[in-house]
C-alpha positions as CSV (number, residue, x, y, z in Angstrom):
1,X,215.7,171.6,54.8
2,X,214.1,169.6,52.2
3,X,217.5,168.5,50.5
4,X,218.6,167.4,54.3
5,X,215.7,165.0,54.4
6,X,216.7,163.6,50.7
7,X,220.0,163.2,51.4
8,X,218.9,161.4,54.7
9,X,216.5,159.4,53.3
10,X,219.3,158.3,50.6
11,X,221.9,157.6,53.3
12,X,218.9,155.9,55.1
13,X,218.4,153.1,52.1
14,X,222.0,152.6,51.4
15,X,222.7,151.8,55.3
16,X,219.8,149.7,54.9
17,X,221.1,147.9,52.1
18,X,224.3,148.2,53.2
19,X,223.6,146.1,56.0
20,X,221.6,144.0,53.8
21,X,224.3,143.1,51.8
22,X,226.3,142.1,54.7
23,X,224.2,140.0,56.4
24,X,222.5,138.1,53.8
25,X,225.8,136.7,52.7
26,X,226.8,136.0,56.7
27,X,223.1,134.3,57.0
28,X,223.7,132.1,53.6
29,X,227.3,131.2,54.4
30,X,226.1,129.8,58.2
31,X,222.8,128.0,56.5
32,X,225.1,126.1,53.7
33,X,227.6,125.3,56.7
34,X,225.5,123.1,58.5
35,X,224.2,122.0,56.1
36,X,227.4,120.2,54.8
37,X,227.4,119.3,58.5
38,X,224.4,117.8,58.6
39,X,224.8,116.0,55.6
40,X,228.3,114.5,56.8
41,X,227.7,113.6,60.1
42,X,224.6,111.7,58.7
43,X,226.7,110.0,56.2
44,X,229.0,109.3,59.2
45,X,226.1,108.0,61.0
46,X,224.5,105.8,58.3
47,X,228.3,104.1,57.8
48,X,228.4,103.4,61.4
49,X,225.2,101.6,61.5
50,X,226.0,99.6,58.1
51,X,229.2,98.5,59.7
52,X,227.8,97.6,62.9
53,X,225.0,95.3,61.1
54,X,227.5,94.0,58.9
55,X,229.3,92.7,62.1
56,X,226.1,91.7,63.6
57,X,225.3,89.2,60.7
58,X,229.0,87.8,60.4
59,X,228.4,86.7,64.3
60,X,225.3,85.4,64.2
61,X,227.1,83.1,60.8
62,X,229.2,82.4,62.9
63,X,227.5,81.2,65.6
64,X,225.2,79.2,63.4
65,X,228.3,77.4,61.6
66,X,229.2,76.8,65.2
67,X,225.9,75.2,66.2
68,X,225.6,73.8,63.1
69,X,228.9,72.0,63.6
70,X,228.3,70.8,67.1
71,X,225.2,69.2,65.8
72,X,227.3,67.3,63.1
73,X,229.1,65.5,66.0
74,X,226.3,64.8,67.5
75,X,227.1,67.0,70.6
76,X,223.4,67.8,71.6
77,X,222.0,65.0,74.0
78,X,218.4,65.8,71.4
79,X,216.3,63.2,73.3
80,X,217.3,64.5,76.5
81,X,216.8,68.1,75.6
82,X,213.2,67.3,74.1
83,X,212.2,65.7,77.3
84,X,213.6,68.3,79.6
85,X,211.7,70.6,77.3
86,X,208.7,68.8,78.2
87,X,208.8,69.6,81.9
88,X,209.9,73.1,81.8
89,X,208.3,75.1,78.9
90,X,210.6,77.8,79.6
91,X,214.4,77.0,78.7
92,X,215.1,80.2,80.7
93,X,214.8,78.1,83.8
94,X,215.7,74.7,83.0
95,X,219.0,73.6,84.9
């Protein structure tokens, strides 16, 4: 009976690591994966928000070459905005 329980306590460790030996591989493999993922769609991510601020400052150049123009020509009634900025402190409102 004795050589039973060693030979069962030997099959008992090599299932053990057996099974250790598949599944630390299976656990490392899934870790590393998203990882990579991780890292890409944050890359993907950081891009996109680079790109969007990078469109965001061309407009507002834009739009202050724009004003910036209209000003040159003298487009902006200044005296009447200054006094119509007098009477309403809020712009929001003014007609």
């Amino acid at each position: 009976m004795q050589v039973d329980d060693k030979w069962d306590m030997k099959l008992g460790k090599l299932e053990k690591c057996g099974l250790l030996a598949a599944v630390v591989p299976l656990v490392l493999s899934v870790v590393v994966g998203l990882a990579v993922s991780w890292r890409a769609v944050n890359n993907q991510g950081l891009a996109l928000v680079k790109q969007q601020m990078r469109i965001a400052l061309l407009q507002a150049e834009n739009t202050r070459q724009s004003i910036s123009a209209l000003r040159a020509e003298k487009a902006f009634d200044d005296p009447a905005l200054r006094e119509e900025l007098k009477t309403n402190r809020s712009l929001k409102y003014a007609p």
